[in-house]
C-alpha positions as CSV (number, residue, x, y, z in Angstrom):
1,X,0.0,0.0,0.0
2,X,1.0,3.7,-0.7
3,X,1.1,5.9,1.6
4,X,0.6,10.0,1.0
5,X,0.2,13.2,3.1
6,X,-1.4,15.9,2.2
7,X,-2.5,19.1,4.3
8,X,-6.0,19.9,3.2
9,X,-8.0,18.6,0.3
10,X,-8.1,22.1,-1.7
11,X,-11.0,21.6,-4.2
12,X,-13.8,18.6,-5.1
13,X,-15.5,17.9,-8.3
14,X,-18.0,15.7,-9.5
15,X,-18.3,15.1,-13.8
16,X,-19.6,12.2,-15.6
17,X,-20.3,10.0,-12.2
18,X,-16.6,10.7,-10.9
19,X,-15.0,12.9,-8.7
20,X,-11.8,14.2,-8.3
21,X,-9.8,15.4,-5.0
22,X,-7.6,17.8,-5.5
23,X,-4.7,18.1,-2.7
24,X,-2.3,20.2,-1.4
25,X,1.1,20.8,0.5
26,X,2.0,23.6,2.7
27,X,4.7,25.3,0.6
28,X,5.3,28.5,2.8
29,X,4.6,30.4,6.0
30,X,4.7,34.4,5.7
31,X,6.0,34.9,9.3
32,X,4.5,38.6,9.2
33,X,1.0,38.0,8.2
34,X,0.9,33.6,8.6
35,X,-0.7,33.3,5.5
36,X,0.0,30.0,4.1
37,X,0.5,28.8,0.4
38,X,-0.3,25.7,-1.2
39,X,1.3,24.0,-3.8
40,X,-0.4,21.2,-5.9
41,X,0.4,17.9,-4.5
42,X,-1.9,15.2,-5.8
43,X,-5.4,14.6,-7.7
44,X,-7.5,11.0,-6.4
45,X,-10.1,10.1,-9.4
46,X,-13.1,7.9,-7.9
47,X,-16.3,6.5,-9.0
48,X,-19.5,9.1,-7.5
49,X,-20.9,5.7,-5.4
50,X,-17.2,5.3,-3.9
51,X,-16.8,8.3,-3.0
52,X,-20.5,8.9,-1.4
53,X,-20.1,6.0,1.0
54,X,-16.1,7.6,1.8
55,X,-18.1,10.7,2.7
56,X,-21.0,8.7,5.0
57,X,-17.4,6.8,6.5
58,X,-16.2,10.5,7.4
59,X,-18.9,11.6,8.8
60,X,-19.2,8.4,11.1
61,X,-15.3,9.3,12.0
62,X,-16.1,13.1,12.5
63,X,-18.9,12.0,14.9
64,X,-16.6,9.6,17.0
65,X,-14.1,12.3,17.3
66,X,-16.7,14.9,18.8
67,X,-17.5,12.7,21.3
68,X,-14.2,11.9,22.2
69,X,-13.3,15.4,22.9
70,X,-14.3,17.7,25.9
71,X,-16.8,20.4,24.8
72,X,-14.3,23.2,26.1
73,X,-11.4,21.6,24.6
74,X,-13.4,21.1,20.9
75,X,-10.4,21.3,18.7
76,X,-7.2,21.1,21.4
77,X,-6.9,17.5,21.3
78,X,-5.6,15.2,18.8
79,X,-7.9,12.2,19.6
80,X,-6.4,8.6,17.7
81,X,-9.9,7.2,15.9
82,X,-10.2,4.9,13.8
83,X,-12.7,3.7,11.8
84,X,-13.2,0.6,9.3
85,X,-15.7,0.2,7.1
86,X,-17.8,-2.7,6.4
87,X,-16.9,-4.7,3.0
């Protein structure tokens, strides 16, 4: 298996039953103003039906995150979750 990092997913679209993640790498830091730029790292091409049950399995990991973290801590933590989906 390969395994990539990304920072964000930077743009999603959906044509002809597939859609396509577009994804990005930090490429700089202004230290005055901390803006951020992104550089183009990678593009993942799926069937619509994959990536509909990929979004259902995020929100089911998104959901078991929130209730691993405190209400006043919402975003502090870096909780480990996992979540496999059923083949």
């Amino acid at each position: 298996m390969l395994d990539l990092f990304s920072e964000r997913i930077v743009n999603v679209q959906i044509h002809q039953g597939i859609a396509r993640l577009d994804f990005a790498r930090l490429e700089s830091v202004n230290p005055e103003t901390k803006e951020v730029a992104l550089k183009p790292a990678m593009r993942v091409a799926m069937p619509l039906a994959a990536f509909m049950e990929m979004a259902d399995h995020i929100g089911k990991i998104r959901e078991n995150i929130l209730k691993q973290m405190p209400s006043s801590n919402a975003g502090a933590t870096d909780p480990s979750v996992s979540f496999t989906p059923k083949s």
